[in-house]
DSSP file (Angstrom, degrees, kcal/mol; ACC not computed):
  #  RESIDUE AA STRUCTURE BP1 BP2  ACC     N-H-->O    O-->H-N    N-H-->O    O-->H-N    TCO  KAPPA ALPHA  PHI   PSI    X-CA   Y-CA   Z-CA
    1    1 A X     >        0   0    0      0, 0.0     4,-2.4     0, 0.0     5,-0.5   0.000 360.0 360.0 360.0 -53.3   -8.7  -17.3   32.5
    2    2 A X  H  >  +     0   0    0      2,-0.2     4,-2.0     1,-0.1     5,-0.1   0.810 360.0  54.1   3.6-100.5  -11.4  -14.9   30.6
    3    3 A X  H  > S+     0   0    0      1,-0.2     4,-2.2     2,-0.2     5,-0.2   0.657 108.6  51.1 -20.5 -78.5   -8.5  -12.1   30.7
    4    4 A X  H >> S+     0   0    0      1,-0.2     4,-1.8     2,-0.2     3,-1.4   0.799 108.7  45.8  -5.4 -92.1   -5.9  -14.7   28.9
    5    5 A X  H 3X>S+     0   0    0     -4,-2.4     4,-2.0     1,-0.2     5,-0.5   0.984 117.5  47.2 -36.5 -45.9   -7.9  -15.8   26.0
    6    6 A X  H 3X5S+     0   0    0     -4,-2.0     4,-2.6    -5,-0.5    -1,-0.2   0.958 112.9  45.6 -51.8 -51.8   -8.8  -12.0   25.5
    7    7 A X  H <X5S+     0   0    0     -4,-2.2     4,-2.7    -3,-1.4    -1,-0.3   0.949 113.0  56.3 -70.6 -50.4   -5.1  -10.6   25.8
    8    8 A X  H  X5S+     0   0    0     -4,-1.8     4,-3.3     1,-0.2    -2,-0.2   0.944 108.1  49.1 -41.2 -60.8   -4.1  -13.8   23.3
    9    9 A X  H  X5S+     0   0    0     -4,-2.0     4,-2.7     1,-0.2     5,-0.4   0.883 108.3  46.5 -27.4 -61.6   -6.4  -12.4   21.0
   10   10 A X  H  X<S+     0   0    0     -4,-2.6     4,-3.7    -5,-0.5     5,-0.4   0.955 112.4  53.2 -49.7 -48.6   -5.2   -9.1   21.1
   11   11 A X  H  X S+     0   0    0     -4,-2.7     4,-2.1    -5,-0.2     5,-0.2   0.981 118.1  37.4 -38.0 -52.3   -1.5  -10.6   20.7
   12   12 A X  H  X S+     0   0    0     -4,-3.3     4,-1.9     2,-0.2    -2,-0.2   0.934 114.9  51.8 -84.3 -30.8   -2.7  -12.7   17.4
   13   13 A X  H  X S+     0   0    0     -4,-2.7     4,-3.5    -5,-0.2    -1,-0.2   0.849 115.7  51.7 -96.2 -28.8   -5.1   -9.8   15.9
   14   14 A X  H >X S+     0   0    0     -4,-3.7     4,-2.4    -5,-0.4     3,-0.5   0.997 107.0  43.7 -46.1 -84.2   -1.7   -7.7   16.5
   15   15 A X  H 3X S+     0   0    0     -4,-2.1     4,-3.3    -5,-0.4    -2,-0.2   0.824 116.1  51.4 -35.3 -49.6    0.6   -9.6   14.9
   16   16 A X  H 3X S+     0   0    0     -4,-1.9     4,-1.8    -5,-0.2     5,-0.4   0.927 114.5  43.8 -64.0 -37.0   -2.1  -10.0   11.8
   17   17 A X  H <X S+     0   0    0     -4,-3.5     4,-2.3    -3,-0.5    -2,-0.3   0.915 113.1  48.7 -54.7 -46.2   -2.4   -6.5   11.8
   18   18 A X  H  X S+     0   0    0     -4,-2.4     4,-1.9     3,-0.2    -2,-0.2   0.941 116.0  49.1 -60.0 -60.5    1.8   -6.2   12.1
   19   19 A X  H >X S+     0   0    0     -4,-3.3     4,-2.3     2,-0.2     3,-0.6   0.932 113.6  42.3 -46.7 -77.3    2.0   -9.0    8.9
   20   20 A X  H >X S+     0   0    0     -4,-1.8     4,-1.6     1,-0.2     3,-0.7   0.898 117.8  46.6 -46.4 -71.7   -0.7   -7.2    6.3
   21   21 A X  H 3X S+     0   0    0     -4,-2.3     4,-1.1    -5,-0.4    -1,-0.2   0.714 111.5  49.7 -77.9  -7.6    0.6   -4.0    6.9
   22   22 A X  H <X S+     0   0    0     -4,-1.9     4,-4.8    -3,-0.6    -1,-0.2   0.962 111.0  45.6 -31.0 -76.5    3.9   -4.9    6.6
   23   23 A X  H <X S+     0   0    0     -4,-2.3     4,-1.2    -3,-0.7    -2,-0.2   0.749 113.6  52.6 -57.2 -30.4    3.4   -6.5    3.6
   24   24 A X  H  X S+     0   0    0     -4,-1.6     4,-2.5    -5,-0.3     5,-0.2   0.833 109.5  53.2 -53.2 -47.2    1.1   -3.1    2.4
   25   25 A X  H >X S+     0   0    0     -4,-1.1     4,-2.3    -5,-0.3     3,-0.6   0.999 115.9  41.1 -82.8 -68.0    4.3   -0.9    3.5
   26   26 A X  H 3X S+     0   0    0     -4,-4.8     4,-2.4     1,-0.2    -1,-0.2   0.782 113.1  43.6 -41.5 -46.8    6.2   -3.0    1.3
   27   27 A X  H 3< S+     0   0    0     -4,-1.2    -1,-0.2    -5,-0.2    -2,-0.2   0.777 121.1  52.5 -80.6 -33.6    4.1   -3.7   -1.9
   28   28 A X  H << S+     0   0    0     -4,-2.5     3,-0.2    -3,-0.6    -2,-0.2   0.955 115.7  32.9 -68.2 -63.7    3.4    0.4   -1.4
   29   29 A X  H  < S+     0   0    0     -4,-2.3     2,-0.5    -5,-0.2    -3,-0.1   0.865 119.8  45.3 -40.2 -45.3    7.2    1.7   -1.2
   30   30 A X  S  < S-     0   0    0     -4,-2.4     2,-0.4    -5,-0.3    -1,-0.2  -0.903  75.5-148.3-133.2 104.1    9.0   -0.5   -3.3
   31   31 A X    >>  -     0   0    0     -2,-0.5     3,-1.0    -3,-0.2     4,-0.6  -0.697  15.1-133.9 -84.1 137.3    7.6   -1.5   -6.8
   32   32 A X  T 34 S+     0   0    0     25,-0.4     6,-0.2    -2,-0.4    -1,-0.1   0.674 105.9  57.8 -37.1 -42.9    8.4   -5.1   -8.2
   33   33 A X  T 34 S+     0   0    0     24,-0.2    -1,-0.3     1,-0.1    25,-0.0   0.868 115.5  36.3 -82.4 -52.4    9.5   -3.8  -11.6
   34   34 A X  T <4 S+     0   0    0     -3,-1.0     2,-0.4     2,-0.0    -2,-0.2   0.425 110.7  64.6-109.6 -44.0   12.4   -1.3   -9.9
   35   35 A X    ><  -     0   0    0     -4,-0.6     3,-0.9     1,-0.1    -5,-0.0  -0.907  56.5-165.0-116.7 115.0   13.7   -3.8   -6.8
   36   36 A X  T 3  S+     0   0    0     -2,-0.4    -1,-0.1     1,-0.3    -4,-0.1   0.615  80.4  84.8 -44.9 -15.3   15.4   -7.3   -7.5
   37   37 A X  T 3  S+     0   0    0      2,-0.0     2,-0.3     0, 0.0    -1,-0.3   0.507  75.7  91.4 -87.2  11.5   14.7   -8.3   -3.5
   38   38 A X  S <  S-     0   0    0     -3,-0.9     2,-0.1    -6,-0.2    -7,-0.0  -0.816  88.5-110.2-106.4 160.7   11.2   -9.4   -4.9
   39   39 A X        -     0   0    0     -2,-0.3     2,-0.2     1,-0.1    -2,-0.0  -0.510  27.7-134.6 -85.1 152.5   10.8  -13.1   -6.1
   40   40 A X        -     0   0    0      1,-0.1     2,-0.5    -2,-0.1     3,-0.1  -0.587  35.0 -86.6 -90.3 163.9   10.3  -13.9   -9.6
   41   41 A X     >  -     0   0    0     -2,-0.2     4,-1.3     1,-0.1    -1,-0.1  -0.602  33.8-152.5 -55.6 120.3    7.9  -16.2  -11.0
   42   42 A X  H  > S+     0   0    0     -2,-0.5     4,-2.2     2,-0.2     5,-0.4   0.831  95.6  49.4 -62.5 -48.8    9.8  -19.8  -10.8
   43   43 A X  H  >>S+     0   0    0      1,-0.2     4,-4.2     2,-0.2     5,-0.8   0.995 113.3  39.1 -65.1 -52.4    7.6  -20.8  -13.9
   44   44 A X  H  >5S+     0   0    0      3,-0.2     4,-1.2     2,-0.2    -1,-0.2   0.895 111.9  58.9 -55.0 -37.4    8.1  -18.0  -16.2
   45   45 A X  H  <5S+     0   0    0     -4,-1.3    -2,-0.2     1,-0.2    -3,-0.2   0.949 118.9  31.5 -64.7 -59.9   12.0  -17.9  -15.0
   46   46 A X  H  <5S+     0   0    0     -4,-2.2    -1,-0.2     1,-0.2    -2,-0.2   0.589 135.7  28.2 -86.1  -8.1   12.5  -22.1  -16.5
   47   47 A X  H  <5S-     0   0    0     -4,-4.2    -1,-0.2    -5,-0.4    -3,-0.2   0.817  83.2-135.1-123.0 -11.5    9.9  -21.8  -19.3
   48   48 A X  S  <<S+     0   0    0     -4,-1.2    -4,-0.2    -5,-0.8    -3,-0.1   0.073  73.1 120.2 117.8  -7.5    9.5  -18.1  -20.7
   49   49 A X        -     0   0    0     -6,-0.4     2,-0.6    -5,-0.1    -1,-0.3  -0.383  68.0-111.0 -83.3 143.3    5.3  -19.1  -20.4
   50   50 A X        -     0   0    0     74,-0.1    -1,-0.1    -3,-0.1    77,-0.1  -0.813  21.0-135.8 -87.0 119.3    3.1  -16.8  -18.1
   51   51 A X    >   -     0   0    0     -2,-0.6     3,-0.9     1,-0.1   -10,-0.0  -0.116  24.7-115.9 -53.6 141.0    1.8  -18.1  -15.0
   52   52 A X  T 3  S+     0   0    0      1,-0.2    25,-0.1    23,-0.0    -1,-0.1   0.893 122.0  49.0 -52.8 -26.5   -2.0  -17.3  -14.1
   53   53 A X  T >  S+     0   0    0      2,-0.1     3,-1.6    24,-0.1     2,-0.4   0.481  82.4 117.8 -77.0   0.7   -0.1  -15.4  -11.2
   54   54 A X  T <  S+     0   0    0     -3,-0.9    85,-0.1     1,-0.3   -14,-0.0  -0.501  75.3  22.9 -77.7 112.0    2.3  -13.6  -13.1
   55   55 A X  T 3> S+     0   0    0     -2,-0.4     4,-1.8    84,-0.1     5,-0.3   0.103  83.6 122.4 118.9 -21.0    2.1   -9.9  -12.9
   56   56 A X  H X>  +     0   0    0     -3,-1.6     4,-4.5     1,-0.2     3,-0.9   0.978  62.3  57.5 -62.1 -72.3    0.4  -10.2   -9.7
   57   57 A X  H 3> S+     0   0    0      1,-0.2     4,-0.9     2,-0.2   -25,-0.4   0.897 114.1  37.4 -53.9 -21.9    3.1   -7.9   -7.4
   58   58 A X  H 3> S+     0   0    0      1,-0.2     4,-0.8     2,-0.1    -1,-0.2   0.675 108.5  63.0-125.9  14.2    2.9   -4.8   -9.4
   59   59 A X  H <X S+     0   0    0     -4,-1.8     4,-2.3    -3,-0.9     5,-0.3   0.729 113.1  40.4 -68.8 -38.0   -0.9   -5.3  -10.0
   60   60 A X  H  X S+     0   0    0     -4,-4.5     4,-0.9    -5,-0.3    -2,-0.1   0.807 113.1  52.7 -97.2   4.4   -0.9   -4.9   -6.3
   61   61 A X  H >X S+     0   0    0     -4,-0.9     4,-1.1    -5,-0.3     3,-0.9   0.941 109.0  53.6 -69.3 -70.3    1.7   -2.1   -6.3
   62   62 A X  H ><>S+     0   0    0     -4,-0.8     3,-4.5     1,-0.3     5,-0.9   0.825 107.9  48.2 -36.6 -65.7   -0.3   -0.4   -8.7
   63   63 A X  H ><5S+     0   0    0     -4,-2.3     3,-1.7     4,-0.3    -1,-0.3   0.751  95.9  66.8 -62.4 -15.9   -3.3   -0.6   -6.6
   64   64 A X  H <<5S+     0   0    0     -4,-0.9    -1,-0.3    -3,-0.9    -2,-0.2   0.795 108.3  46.7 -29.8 -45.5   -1.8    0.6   -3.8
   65   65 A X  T <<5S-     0   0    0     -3,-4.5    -1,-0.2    -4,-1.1    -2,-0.2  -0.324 112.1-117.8 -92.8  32.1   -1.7    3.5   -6.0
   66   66 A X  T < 5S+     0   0    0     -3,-1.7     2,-1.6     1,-0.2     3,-0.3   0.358  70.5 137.6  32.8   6.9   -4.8    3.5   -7.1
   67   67 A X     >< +     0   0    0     -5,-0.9     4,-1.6    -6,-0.2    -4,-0.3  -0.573  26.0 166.8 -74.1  74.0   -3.7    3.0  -10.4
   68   68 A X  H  >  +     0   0    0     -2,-1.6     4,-2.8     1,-0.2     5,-0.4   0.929  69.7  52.3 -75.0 -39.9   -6.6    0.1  -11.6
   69   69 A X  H  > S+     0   0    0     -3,-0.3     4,-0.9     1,-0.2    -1,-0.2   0.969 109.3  41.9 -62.0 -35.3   -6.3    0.0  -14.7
   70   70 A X  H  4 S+     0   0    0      1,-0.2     3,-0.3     2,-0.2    -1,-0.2   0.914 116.2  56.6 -77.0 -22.1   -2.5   -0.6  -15.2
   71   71 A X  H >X S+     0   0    0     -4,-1.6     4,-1.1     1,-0.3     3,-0.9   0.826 105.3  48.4 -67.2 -57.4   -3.1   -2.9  -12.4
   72   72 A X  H 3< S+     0   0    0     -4,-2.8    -1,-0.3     1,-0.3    -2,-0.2   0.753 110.0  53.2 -67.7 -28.2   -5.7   -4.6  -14.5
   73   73 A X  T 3< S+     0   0    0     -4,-0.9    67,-1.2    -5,-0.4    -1,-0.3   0.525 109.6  46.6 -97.9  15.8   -3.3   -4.8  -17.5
   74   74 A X  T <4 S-     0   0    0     -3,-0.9     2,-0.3     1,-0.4    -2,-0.2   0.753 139.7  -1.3-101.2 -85.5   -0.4   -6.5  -15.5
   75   75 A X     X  +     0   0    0     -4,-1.1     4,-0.9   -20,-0.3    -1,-0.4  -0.952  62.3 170.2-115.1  94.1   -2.8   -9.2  -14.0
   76   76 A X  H  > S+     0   0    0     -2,-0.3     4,-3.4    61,-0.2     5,-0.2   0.823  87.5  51.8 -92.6 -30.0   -6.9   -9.0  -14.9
   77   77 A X  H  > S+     0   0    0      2,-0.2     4,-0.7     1,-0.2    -1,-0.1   0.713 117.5  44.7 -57.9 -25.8   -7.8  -12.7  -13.1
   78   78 A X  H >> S+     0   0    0      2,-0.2     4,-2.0     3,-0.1     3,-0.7   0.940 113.2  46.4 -84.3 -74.5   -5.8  -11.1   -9.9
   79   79 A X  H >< S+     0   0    0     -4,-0.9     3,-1.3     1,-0.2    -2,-0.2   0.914 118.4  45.1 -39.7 -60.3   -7.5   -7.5  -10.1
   80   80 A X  H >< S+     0   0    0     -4,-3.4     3,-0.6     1,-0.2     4,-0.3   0.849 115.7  48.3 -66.9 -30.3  -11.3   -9.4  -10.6
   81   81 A X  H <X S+     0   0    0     -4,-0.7     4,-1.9    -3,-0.7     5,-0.3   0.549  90.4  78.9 -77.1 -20.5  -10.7  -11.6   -8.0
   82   82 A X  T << S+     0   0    0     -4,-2.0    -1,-0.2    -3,-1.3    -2,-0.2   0.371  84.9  59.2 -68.9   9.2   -9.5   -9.5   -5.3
   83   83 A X  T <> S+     0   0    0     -3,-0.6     4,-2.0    -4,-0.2    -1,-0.2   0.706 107.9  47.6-108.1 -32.8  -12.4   -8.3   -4.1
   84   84 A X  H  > S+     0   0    0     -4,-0.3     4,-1.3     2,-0.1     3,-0.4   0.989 114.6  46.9 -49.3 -86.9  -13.7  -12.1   -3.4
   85   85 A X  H  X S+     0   0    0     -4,-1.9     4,-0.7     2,-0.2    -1,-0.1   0.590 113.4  49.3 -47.5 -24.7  -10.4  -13.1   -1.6
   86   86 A X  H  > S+     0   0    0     -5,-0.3     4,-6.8     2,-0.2    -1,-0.2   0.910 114.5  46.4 -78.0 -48.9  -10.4   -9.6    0.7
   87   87 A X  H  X S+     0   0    0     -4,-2.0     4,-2.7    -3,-0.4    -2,-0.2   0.920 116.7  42.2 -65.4 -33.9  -14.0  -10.3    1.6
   88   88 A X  H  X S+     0   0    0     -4,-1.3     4,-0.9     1,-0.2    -1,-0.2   0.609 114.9  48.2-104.9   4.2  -13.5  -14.1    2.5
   89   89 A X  H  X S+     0   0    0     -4,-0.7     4,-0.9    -5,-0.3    -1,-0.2   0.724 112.6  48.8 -93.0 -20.4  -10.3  -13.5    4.3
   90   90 A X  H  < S+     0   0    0     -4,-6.8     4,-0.2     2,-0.2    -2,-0.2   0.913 113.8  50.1 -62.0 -35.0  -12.1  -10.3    6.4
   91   91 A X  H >X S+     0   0    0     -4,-2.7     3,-2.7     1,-0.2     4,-2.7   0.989 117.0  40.4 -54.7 -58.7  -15.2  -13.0    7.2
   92   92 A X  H 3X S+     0   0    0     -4,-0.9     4,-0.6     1,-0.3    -1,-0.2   0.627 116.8  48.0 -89.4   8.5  -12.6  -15.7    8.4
   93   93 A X  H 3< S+     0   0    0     -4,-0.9    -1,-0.3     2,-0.1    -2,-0.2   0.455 112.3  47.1 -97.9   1.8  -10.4  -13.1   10.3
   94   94 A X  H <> S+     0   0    0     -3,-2.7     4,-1.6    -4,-0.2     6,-0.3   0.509 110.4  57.8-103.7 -10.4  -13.5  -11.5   12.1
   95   95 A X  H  <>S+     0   0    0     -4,-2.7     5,-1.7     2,-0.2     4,-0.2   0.907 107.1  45.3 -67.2 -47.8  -14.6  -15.3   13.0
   96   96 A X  T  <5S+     0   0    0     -4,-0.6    -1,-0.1    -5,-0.3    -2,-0.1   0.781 117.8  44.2 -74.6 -25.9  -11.3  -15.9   14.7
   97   97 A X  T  45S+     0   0    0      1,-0.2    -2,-0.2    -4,-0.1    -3,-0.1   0.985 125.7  30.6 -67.0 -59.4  -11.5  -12.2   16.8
   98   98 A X  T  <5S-     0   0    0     -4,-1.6    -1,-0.2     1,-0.1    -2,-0.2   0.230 104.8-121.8 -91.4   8.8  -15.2  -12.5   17.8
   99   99 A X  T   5 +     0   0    0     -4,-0.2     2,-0.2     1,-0.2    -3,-0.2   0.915  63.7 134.5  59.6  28.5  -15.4  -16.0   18.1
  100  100 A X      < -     0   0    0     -5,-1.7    -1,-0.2    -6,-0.3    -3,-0.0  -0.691  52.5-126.8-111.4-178.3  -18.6  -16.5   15.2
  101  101 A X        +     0   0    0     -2,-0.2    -1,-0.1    -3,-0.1    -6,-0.1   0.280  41.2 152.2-125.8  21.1  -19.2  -18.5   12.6
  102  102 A X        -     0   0    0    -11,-0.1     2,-0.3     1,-0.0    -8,-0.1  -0.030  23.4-158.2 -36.2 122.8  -19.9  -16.8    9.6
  103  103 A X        -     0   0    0     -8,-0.0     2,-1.1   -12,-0.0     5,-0.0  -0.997  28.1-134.8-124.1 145.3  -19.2  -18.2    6.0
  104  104 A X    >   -     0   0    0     -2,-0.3     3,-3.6     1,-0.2     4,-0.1  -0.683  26.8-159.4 -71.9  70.7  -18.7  -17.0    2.7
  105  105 A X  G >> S+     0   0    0     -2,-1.1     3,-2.8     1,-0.3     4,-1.0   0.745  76.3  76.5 -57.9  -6.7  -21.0  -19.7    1.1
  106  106 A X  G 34 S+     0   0    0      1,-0.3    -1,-0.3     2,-0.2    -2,-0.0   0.697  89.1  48.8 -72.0 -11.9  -19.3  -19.1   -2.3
  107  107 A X  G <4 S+     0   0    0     -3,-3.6    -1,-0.3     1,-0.2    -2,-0.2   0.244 100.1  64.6-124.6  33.1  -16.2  -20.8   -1.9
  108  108 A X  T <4 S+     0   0    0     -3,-2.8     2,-0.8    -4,-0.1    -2,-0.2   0.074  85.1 108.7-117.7  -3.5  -18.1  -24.0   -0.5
  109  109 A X     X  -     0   0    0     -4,-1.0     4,-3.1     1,-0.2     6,-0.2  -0.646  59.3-158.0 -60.8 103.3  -19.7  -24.2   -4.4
  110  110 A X  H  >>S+     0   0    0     -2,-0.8     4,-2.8     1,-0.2     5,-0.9   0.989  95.3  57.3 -31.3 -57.3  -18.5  -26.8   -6.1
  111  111 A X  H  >5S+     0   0    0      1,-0.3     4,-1.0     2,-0.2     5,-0.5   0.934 111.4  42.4 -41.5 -46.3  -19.5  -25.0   -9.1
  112  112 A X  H  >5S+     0   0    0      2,-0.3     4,-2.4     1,-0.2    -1,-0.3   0.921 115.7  50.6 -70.7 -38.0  -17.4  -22.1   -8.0
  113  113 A X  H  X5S+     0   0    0     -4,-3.1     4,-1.9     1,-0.3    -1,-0.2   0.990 119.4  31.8 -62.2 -49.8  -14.6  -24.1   -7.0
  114  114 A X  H  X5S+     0   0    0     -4,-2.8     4,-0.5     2,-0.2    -2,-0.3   0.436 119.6  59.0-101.9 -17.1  -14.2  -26.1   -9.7
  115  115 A X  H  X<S+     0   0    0     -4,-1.0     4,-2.9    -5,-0.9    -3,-0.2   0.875 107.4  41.9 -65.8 -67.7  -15.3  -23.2  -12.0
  116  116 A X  H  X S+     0   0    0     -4,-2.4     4,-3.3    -5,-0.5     5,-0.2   0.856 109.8  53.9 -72.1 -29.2  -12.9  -20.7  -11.1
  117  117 A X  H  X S+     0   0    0     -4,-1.9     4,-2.2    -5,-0.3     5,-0.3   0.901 115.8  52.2 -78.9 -39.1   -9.7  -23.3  -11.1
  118  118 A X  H  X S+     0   0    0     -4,-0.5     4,-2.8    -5,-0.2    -2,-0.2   0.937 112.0  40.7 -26.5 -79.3  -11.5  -23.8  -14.9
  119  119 A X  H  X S+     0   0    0     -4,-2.9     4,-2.5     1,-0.3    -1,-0.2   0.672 109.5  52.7 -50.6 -42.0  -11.4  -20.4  -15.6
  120  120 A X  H  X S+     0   0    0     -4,-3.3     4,-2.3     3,-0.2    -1,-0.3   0.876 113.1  58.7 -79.6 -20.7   -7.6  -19.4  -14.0
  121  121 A X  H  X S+     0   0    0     -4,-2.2     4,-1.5    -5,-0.2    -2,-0.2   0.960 106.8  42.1 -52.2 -54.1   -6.7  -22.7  -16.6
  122  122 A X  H  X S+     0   0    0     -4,-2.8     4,-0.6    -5,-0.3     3,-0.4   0.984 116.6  45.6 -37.7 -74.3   -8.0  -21.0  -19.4
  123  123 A X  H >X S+     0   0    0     -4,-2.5     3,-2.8     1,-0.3     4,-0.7   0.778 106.3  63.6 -29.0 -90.9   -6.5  -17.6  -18.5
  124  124 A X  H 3X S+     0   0    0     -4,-2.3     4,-0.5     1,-0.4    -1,-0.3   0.577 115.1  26.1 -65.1 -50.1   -3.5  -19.4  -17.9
  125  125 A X  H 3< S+     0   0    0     -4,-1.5    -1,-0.4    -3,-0.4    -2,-0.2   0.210 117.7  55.7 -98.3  23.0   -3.1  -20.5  -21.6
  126  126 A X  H X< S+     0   0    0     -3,-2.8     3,-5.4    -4,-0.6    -1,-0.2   0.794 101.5  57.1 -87.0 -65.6   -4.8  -18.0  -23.3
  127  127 A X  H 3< S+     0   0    0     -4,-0.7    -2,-0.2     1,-0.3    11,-0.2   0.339 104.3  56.2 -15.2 -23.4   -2.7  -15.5  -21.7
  128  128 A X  T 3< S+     0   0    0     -4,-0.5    -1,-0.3    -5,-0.3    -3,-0.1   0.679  81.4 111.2 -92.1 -42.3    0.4  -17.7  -23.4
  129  129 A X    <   -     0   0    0     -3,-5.4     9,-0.2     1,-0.2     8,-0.2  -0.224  66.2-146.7 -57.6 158.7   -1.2  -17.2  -27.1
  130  130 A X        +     0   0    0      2,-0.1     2,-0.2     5,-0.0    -1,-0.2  -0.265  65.5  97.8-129.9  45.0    1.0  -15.1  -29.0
  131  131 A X  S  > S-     0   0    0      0, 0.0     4,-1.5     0, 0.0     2,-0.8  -0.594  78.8 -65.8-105.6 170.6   -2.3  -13.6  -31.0
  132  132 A X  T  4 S+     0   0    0     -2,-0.2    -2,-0.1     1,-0.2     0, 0.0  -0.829 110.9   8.6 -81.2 108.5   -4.7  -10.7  -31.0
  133  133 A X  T >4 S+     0   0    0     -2,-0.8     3,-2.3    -4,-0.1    -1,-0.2  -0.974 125.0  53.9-111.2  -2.9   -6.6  -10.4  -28.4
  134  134 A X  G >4 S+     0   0    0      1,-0.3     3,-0.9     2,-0.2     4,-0.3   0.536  92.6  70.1 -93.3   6.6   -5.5  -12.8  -26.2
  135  135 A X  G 3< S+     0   0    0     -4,-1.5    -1,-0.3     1,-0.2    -3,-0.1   0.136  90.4  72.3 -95.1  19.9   -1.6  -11.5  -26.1
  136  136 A X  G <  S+     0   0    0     -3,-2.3    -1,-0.2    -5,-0.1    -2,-0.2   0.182  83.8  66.4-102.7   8.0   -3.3   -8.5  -24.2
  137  137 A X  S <  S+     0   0    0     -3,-0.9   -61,-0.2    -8,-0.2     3,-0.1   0.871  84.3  96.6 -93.3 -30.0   -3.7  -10.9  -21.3
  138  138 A X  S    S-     0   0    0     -4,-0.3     2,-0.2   -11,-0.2   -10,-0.1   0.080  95.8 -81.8 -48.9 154.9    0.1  -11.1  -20.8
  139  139 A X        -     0   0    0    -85,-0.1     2,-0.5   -12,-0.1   -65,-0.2  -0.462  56.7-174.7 -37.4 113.7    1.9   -9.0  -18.3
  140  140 A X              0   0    0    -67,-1.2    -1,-0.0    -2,-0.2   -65,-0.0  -0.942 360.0 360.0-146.0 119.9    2.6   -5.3  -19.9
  141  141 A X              0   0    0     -2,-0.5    -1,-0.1   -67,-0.0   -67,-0.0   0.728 360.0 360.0-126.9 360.0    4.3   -2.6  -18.6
């Protein structure tokens, strides 16, 4: 029964593996700004406004390409934040291989929780203003 669970694992760590670098091979090949097949922002299409996500797929094209800085100027809230999101989805995908129980205590902070949905609010409407400095927040390519 051992064997099972172990060979399931392998099956699911497969398959995660299969997804991400799919989704790598993709975001890598085929930049968003070039290929229609990628989705648009639903908010931006029906109000013209920029989403805190907006910009996001060819921030991560760019960094694909090691290109941070234009990366940074599509999407900066994405770029600063990815490094958070990478680390506490590697903690909760090495919990589910090895069986631990390891947590990221940072995203059990109120403060942080409720901080950071602050913070992408701001962004979100700063990002909107159509003034100096804060029209540098917008998507620019």
């Amino acid at each position: 029964m051992e064997f099972l669970r172990d060979t399931n694992k392998i099956w699911k760590s497969a398959l995660i593996l299969l997804l991400f670098g799919g989704f790598f091979i993709v975001y890598f090949f085929y930049n968003p700004s070039e290929n229609y097949f990628f989705i648009p922002c639903p908010f931006n299409y029906i109000t013209g406004f920029f989403c805190p996500g907006c910009g996001s797929q060819r921030a991560i094209h760019l960094l694909l390409h090691g290109d941070v800085y234009g990366a940074f100027r599509f999407n900066p809230l994405m770029v600063l934040t990815l490094p958070i999101l990478i680390y506490g989805v590697g903690i909760t995908i090495a919990n589910w291989i090895f069986g631990t129980r390891y947590r990221f205590m940072l995203f059990y902070s109120k403060l942080f929780v409720f901080g950071y949905f602050g913070v992408a609010i701001l962004y979100w409407v700063l990002r909107n203003l159509p003034i100096y400095p804060f029209h540098l927040l917008a998507p620019t390519g």
